[in-house]
N, CA, C and O atoms as a GROMACS GRO file, in nm:
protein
  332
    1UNK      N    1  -0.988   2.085   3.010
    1UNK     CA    2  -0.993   2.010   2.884
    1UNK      C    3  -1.005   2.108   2.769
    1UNK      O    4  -1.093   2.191   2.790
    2UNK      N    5  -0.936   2.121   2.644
    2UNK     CA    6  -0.949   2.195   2.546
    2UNK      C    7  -0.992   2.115   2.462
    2UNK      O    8  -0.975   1.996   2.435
    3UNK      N    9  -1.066   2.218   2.415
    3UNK     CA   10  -1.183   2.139   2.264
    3UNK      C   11  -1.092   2.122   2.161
    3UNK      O   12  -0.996   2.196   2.141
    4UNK      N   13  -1.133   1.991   2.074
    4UNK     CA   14  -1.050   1.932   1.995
    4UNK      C   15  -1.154   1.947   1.853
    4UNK      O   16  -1.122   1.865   1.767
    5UNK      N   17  -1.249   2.019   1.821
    5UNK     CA   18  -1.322   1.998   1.716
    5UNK      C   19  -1.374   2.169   1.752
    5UNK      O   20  -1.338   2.249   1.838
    6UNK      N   21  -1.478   2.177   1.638
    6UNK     CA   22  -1.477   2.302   1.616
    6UNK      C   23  -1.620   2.331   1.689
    6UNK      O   24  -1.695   2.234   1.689
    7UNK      N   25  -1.680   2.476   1.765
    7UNK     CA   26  -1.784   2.506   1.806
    7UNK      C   27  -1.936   2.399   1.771
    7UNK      O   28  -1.965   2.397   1.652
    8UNK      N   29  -1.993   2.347   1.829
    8UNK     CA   30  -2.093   2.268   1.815
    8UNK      C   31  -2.067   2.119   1.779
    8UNK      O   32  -2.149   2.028   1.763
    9UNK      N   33  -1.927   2.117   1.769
    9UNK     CA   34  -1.909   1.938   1.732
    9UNK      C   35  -1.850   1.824   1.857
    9UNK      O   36  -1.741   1.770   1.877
   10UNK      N   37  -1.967   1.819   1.920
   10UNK     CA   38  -1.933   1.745   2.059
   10UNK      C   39  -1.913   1.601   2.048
   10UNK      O   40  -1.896   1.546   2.157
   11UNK      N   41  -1.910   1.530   1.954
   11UNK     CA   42  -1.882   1.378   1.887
   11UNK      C   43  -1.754   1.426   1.888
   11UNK      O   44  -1.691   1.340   1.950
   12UNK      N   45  -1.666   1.528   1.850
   12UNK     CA   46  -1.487   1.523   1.851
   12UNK      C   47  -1.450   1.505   1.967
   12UNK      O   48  -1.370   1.418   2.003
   13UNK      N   49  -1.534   1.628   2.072
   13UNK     CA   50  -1.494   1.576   2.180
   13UNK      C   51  -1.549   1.501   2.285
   13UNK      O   52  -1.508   1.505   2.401
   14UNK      N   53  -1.638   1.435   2.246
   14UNK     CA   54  -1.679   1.282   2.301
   14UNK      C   55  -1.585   1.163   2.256
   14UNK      O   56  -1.565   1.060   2.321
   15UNK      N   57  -1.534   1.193   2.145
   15UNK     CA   58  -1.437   1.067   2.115
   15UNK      C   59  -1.267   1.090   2.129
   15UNK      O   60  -1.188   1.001   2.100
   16UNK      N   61  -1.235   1.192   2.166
   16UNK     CA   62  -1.119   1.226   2.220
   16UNK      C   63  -1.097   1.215   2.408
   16UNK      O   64  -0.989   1.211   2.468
   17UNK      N   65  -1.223   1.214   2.460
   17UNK     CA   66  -1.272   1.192   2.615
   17UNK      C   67  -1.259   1.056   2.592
   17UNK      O   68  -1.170   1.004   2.659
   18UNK      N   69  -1.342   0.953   2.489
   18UNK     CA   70  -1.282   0.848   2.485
   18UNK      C   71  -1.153   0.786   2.501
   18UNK      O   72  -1.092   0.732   2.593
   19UNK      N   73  -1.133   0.809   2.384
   19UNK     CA   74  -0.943   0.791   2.378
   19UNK      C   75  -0.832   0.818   2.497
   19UNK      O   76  -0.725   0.762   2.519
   20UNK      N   77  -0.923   0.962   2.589
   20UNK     CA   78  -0.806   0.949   2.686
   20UNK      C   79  -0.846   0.875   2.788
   20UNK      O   80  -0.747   0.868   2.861
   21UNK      N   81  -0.941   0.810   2.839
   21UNK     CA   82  -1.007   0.723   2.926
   21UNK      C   83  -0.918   0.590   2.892
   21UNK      O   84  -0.876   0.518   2.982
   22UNK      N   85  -0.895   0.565   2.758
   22UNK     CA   86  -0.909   0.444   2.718
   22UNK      C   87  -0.689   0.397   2.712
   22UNK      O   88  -0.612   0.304   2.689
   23UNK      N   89  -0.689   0.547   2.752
   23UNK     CA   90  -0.512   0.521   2.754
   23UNK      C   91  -0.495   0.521   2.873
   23UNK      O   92  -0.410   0.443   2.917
   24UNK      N   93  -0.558   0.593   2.952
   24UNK     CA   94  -0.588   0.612   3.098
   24UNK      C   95  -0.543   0.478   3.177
   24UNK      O   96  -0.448   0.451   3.251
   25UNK      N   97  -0.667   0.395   3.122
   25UNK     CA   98  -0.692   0.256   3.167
   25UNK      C   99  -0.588   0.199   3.121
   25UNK      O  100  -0.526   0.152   3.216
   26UNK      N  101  -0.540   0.180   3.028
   26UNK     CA  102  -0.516   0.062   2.961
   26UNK      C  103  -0.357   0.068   2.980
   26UNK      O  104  -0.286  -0.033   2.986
   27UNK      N  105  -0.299   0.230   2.992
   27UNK     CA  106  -0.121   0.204   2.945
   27UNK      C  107  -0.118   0.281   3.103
   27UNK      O  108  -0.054   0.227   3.193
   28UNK      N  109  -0.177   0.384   3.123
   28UNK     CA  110  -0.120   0.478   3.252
   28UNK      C  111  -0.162   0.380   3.359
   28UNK      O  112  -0.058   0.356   3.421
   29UNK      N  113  -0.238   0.328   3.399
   29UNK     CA  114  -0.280   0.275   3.548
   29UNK      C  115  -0.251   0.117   3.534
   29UNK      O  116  -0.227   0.063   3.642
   30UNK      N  117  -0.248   0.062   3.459
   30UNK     CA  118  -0.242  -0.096   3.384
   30UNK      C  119  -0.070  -0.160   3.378
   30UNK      O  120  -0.022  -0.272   3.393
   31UNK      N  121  -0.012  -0.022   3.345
   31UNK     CA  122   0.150  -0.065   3.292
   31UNK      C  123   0.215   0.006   3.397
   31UNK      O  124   0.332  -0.028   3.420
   32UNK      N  125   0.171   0.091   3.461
   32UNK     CA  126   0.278   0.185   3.523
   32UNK      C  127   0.307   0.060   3.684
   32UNK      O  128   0.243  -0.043   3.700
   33UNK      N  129   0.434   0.120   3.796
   33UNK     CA  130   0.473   0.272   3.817
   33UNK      C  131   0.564   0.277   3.678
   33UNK      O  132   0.624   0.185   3.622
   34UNK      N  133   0.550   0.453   3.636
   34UNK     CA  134   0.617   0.480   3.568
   34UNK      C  135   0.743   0.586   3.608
   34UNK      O  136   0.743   0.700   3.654
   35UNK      N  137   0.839   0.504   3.573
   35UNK     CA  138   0.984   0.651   3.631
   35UNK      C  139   1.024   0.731   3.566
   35UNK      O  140   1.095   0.817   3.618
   36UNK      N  141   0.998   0.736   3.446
   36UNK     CA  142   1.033   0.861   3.386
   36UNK      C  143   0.948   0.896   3.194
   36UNK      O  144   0.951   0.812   3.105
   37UNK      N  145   0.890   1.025   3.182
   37UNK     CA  146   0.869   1.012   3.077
   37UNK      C  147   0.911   0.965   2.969
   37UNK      O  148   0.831   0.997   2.881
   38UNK      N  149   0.983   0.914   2.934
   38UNK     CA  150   1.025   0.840   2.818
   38UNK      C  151   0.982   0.713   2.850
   38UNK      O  152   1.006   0.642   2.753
   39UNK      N  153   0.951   0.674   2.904
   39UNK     CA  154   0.878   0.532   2.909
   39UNK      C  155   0.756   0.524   2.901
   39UNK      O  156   0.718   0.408   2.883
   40UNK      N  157   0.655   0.618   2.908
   40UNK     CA  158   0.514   0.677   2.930
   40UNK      C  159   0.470   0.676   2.779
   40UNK      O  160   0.368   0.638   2.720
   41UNK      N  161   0.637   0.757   2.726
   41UNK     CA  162   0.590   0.734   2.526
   41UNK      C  163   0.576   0.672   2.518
   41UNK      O  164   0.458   0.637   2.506
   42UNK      N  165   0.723   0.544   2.514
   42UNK     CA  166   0.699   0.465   2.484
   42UNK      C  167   0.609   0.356   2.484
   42UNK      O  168   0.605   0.272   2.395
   43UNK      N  169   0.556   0.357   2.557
   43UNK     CA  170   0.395   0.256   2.570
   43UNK      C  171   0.288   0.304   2.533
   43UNK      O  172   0.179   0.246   2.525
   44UNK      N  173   0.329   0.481   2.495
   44UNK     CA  174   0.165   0.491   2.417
   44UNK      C  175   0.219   0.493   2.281
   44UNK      O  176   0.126   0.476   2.201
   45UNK      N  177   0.338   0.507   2.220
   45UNK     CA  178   0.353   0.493   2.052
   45UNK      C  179   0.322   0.312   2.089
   45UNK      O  180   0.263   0.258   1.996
   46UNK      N  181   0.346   0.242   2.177
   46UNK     CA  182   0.288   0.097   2.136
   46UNK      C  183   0.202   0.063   2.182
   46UNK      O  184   0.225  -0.050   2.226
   47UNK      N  185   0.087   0.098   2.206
   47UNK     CA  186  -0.033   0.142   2.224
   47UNK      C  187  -0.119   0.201   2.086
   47UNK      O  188  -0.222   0.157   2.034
   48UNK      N  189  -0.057   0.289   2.058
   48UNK     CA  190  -0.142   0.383   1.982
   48UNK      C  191  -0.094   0.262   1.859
   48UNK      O  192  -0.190   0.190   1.830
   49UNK      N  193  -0.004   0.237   1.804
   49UNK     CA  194   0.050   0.179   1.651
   49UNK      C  195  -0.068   0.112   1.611
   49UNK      O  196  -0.097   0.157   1.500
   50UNK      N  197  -0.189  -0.013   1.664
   50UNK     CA  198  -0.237  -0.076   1.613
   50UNK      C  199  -0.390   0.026   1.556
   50UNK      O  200  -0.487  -0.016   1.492
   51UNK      N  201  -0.368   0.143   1.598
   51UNK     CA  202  -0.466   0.220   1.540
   51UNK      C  203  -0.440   0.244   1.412
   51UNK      O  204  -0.540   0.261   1.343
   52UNK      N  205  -0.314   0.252   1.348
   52UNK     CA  206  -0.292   0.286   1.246
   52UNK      C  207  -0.277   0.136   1.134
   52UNK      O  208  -0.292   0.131   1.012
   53UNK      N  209  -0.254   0.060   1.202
   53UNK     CA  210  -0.236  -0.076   1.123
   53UNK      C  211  -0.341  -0.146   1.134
   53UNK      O  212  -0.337  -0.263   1.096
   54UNK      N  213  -0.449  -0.094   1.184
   54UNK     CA  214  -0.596  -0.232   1.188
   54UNK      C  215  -0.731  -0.189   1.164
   54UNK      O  216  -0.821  -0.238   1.095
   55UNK      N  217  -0.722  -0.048   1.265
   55UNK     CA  218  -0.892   0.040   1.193
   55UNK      C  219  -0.867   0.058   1.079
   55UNK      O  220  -0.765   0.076   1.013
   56UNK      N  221  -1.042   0.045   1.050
   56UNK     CA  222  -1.098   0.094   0.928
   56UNK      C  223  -1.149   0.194   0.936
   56UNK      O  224  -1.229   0.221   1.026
   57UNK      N  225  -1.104   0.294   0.817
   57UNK     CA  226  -1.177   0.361   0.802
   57UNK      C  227  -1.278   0.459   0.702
   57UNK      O  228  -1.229   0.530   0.615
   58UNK      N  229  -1.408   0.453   0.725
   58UNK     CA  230  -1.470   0.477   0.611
   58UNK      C  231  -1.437   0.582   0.543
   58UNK      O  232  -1.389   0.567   0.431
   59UNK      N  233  -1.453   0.692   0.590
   59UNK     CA  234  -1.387   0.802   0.455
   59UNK      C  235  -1.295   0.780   0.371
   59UNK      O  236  -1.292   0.847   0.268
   60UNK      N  237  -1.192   0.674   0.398
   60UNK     CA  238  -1.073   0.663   0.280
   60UNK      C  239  -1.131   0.508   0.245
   60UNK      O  240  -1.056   0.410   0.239
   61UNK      N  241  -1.238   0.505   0.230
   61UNK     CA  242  -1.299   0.293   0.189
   61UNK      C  243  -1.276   0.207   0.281
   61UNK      O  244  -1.244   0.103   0.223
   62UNK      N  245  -1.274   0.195   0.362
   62UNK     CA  246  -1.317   0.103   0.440
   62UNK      C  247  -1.135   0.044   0.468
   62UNK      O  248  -1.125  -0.071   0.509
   63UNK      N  249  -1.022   0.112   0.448
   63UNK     CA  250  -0.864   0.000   0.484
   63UNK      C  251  -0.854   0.124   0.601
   63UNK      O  252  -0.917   0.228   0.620
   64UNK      N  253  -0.714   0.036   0.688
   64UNK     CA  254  -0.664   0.106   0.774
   64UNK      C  255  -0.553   0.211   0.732
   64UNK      O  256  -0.476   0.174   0.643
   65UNK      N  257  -0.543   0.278   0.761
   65UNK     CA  258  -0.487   0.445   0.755
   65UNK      C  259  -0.341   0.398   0.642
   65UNK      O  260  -0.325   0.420   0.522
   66UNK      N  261  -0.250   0.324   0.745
   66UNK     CA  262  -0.095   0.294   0.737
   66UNK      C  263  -0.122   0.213   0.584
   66UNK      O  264  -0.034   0.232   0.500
   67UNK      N  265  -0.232   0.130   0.545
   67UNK     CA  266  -0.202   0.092   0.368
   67UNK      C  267  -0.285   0.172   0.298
   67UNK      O  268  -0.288   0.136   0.180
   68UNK      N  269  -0.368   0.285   0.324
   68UNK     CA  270  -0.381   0.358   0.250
   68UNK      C  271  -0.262   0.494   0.205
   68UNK      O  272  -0.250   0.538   0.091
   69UNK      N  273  -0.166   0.552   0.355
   69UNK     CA  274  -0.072   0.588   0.300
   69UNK      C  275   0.034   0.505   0.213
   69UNK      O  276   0.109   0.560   0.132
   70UNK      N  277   0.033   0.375   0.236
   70UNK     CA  278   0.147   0.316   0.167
   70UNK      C  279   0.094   0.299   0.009
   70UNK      O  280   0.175   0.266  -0.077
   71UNK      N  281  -0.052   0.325  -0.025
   71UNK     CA  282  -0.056   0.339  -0.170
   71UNK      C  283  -0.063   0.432  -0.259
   71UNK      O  284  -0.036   0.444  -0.378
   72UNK      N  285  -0.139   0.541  -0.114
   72UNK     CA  286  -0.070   0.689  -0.199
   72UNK      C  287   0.076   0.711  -0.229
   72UNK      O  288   0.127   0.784  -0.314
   73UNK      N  289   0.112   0.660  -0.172
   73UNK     CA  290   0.286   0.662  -0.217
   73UNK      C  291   0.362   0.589  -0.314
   73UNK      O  292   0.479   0.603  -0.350
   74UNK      N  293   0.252   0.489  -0.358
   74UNK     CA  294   0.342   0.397  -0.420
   74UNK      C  295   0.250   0.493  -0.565
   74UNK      O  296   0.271   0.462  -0.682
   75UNK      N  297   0.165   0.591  -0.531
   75UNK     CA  298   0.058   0.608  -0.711
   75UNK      C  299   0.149   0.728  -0.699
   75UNK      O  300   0.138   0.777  -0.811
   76UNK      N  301   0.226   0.800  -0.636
   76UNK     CA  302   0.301   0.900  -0.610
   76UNK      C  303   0.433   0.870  -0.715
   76UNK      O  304   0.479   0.949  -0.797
   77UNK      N  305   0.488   0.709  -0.683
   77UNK     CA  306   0.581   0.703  -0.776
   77UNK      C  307   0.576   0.656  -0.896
   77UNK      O  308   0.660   0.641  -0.984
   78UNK      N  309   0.436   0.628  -0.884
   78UNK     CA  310   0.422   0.576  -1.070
   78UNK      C  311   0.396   0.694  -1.143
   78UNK      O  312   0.454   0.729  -1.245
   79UNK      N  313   0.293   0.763  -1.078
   79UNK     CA  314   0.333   0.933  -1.166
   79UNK      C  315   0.442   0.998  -1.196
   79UNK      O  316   0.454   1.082  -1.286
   80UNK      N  317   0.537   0.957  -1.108
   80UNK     CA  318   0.700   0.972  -1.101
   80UNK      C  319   0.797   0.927  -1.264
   80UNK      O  320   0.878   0.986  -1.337
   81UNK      N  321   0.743   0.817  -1.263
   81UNK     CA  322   0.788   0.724  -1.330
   81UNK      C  323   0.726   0.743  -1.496
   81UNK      O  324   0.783   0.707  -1.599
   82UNK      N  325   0.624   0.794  -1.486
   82UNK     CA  326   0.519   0.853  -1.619
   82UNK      C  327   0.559   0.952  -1.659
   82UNK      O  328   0.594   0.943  -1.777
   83UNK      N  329   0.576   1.094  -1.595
   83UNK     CA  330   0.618   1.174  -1.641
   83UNK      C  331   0.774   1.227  -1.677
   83UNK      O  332   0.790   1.334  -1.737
   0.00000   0.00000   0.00000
């Protein structure tokens, strides 16, 4: 297992041990047999997507990831549009 956080931060990799337990279960042993990698993605990009469309998360206020990029982008083009 390679460390995913930096010397002394064992919450990164306590919650990355999570995450792979939790794909483990849920897409590898749950969905499979699997015949070929490309199908293995594909069930973890649809798997993984609702992480980006439903957690919250506090450092960026409390929205999920995917409408906080979609408003940095949209203040991206009004500065666009200003200058």
């Amino acid at each position: 297992m390679r460390a995913v956080g930096s010397v002394g931060k064992s919450h990164d990799d306590a919650h990355a041990e999570t995450i792979d337990g939790l794909h483990k279960a849920e897409v590898i042993l749950r969905q499979g047999p699997w015949r070929d990698l490309a199908m293995v993605e594909y069930a973890t990009v649809v798997w993984i997507d609702p992480f980006d469309d439903l957690r919250l998360l506090e450092p960026i206020g409390y929205v999920p990831p995917a409408e906080y990029e979609a408003a940095y982008y949209r203040g991206q083009e009004t500065q666009a549009m200003v200058a």
